[in-house]
Backbone as JSON Lines, residues from 0, in Angstrom:
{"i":0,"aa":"X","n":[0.84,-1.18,0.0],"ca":[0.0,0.0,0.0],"c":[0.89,1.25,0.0]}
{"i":1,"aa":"X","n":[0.32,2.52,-0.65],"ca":[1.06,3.45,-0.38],"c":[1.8,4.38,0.94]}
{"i":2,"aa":"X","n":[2.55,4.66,1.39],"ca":[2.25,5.5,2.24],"c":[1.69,6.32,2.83]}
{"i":3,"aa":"X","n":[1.27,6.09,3.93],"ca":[0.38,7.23,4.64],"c":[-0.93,6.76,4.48]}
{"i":4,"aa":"X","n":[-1.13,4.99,4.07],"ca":[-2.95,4.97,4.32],"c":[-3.09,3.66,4.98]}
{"i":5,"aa":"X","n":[-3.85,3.33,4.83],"ca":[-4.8,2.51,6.11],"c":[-5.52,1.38,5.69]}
{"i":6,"aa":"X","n":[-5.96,0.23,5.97],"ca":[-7.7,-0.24,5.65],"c":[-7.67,-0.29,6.99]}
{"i":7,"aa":"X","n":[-9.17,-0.12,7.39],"ca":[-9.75,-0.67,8.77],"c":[-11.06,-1.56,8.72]}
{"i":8,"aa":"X","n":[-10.33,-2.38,8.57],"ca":[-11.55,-4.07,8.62],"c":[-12.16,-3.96,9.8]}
{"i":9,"aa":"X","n":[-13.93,-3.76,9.75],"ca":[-14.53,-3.75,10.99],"c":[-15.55,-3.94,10.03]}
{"i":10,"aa":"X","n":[-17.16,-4.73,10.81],"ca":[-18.1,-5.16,10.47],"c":[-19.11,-3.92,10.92]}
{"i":11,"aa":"X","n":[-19.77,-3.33,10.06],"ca":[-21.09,-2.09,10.44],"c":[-22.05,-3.09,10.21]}
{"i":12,"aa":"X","n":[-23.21,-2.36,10.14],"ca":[-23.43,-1.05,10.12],"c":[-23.27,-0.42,11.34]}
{"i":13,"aa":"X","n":[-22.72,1.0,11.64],"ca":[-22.12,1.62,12.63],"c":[-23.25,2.78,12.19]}
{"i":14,"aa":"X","n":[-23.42,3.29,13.85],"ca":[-24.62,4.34,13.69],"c":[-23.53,5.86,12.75]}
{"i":15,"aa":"X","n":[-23.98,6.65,12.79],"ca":[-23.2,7.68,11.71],"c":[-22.38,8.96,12.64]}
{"i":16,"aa":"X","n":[-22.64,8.59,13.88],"ca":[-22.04,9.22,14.93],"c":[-20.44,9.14,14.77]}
{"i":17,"aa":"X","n":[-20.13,7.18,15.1],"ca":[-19.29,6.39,15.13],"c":[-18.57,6.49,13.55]}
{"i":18,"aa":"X","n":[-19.2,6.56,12.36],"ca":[-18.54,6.72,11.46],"c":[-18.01,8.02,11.27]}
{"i":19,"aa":"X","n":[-18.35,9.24,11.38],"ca":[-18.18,10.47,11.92],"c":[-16.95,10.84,12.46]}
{"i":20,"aa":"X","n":[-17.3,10.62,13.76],"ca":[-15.92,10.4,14.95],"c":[-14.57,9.36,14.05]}
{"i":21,"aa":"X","n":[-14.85,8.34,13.19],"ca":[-13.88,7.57,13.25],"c":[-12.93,8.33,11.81]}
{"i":22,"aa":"X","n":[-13.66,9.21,10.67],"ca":[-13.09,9.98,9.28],"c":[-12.55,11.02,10.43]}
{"i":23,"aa":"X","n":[-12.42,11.64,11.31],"ca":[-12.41,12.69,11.98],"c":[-10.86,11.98,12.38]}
{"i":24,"aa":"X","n":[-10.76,11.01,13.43],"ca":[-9.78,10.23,13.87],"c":[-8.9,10.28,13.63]}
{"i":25,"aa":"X","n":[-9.21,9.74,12.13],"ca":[-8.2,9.01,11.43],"c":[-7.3,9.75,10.06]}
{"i":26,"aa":"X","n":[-8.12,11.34,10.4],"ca":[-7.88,12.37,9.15],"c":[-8.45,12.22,7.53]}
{"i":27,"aa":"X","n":[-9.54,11.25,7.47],"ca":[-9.91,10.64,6.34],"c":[-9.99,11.98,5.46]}
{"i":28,"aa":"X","n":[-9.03,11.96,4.22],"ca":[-9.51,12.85,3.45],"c":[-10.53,11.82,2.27]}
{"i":29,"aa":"X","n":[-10.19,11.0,2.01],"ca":[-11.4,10.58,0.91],"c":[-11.84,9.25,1.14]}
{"i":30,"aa":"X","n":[-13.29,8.87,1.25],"ca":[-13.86,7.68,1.52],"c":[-14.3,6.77,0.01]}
{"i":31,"aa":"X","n":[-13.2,5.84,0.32],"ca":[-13.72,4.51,-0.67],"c":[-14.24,3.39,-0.15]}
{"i":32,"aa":"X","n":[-15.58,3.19,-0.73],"ca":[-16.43,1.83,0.04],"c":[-17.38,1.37,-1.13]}
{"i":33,"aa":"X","n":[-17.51,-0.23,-0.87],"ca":[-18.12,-0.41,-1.51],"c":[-19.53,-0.56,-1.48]}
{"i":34,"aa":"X","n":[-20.38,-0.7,-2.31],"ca":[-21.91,-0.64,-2.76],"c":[-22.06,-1.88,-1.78]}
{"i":35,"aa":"X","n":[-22.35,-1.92,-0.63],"ca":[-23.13,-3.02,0.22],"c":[-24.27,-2.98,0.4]}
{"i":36,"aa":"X","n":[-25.14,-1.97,0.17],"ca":[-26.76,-1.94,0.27],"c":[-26.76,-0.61,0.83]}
{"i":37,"aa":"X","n":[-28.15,-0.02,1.54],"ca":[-28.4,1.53,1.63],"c":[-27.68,0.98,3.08]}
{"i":38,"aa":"X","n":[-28.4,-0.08,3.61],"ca":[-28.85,0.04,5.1],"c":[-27.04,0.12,6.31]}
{"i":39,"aa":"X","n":[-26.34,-0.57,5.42],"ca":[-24.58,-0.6,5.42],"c":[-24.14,0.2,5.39]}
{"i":40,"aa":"X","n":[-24.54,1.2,4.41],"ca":[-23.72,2.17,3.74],"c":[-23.87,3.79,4.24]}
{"i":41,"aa":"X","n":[-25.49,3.78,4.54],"ca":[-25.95,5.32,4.66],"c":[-25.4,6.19,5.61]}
{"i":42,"aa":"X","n":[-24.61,5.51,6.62],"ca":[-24.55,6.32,7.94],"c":[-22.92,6.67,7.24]}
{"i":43,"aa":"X","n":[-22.09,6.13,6.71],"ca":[-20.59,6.22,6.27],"c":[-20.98,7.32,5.02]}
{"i":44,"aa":"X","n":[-21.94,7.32,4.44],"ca":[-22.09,8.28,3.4],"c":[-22.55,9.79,3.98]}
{"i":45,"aa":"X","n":[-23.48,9.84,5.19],"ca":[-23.93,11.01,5.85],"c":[-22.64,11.53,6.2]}
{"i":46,"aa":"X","n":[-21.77,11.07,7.21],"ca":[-20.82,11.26,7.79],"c":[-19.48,11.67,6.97]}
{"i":47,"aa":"X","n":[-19.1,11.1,5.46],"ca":[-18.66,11.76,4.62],"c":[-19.2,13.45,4.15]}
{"i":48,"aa":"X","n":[-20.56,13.22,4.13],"ca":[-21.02,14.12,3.57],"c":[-20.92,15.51,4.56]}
{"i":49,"aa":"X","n":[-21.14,15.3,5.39],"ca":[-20.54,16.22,6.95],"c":[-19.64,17.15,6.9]}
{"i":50,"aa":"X","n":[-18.84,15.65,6.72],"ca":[-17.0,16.24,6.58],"c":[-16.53,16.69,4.97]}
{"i":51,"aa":"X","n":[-17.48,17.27,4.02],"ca":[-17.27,17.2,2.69],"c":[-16.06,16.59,1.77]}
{"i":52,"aa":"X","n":[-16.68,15.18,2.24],"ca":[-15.48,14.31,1.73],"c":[-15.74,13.75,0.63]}
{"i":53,"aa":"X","n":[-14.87,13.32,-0.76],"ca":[-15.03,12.83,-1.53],"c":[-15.65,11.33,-1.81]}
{"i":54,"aa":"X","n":[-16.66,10.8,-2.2],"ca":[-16.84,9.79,-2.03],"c":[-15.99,9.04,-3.53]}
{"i":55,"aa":"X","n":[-15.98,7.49,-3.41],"ca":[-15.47,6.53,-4.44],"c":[-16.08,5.6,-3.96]}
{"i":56,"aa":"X","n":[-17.66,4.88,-4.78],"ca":[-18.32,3.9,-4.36],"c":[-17.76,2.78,-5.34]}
{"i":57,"aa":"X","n":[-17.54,1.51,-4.93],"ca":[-16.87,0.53,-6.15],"c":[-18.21,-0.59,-6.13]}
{"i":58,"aa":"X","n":[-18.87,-0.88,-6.84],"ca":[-19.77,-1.84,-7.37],"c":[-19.2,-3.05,-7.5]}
{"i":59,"aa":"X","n":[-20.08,-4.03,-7.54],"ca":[-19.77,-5.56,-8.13],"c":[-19.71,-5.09,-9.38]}
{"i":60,"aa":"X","n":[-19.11,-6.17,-10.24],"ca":[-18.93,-6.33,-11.51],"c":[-20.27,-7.1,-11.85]}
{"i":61,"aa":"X","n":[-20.85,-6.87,-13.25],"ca":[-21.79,-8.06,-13.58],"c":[-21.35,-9.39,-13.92]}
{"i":62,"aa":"X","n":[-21.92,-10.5,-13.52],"ca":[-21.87,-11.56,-14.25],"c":[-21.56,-11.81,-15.29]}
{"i":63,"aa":"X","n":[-20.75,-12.1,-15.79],"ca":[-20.46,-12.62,-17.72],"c":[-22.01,-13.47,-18.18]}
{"i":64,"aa":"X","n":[-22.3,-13.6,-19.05],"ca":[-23.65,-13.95,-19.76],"c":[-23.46,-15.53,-19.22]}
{"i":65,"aa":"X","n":[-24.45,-16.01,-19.0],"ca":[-24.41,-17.77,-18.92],"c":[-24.15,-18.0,-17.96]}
{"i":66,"aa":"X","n":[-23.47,-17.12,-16.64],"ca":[-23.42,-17.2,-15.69],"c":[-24.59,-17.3,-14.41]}
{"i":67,"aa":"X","n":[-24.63,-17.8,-13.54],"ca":[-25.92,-17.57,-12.41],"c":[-24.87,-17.87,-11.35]}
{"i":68,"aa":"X","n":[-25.4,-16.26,-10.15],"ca":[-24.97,-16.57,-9.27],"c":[-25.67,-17.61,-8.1]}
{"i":69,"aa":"X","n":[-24.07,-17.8,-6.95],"ca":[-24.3,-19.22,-6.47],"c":[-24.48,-18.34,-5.04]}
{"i":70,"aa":"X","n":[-25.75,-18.93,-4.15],"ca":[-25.95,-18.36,-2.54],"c":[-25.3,-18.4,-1.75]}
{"i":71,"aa":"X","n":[-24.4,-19.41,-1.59],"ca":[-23.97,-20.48,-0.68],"c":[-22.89,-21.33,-0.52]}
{"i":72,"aa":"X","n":[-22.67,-21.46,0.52],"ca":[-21.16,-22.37,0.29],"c":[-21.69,-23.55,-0.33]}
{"i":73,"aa":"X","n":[-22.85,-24.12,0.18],"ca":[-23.21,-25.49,-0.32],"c":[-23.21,-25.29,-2.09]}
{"i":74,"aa":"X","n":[-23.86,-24.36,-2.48],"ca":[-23.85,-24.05,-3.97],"c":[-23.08,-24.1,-4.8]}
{"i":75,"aa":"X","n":[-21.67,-23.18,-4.17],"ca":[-20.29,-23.56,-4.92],"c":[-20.21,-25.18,-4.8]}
{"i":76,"aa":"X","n":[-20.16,-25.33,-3.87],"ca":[-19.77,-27.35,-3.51],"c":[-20.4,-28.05,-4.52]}
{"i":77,"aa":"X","n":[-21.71,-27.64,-4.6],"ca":[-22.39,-28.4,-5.91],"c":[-22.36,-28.22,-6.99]}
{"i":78,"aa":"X","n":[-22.11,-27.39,-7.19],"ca":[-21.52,-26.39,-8.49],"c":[-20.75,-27.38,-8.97]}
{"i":79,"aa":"X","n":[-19.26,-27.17,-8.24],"ca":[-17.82,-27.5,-8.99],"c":[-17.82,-29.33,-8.28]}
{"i":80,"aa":"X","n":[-19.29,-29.56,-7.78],"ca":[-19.29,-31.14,-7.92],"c":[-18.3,-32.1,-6.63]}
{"i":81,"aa":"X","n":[-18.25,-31.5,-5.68],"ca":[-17.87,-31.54,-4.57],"c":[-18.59,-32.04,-3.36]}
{"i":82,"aa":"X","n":[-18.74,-33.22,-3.0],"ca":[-19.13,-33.53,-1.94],"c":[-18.29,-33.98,-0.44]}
{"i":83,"aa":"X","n":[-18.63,-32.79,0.91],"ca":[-17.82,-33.08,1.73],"c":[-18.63,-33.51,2.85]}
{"i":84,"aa":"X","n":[-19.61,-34.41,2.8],"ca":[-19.8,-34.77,3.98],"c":[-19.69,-36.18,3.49]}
């Protein structure tokens, strides 16, 4: 990673107080996160928005055609034809 940055692996949703306090902390000049849903995301986006911080939201990629996604661990397993019990 470059100098001078960070990841901080932690599980939210965090009320927007806590996300707030933590861009404040940590000197966040620009927030990159990804598209996890509103309910994940909204309080890290308010709290950017506060601190008029740049956002960078990164999306899933789509599926290639012919593809269907799989739910589940069991799914992959059956998928690629794997039985572990």
């Amino acid at each position: 990673m470059p100098p001078h940055t960070g990841v901080l692996p932690a599980r939210g949703p965090f009320p927007a107080a806590d996300e707030f306090a933590l861009l404040r902390e940590h000197c966040v000049d620009v927030l990159v996160t990804k598209d996890g849903g509103a309910e994940a995301t909204v309080a890290k986006l308010m709290a950017a928005r506060e601190l008029a911080l740049p956002v960078a939201v990164v999306r899933r990629p789509s599926l290639p055609d012919g593809v269907a996604p799989v739910p589940d661990v069991a799914g992959v397993l059956a998928r690629l034809g794997l039985n572990l019990t």
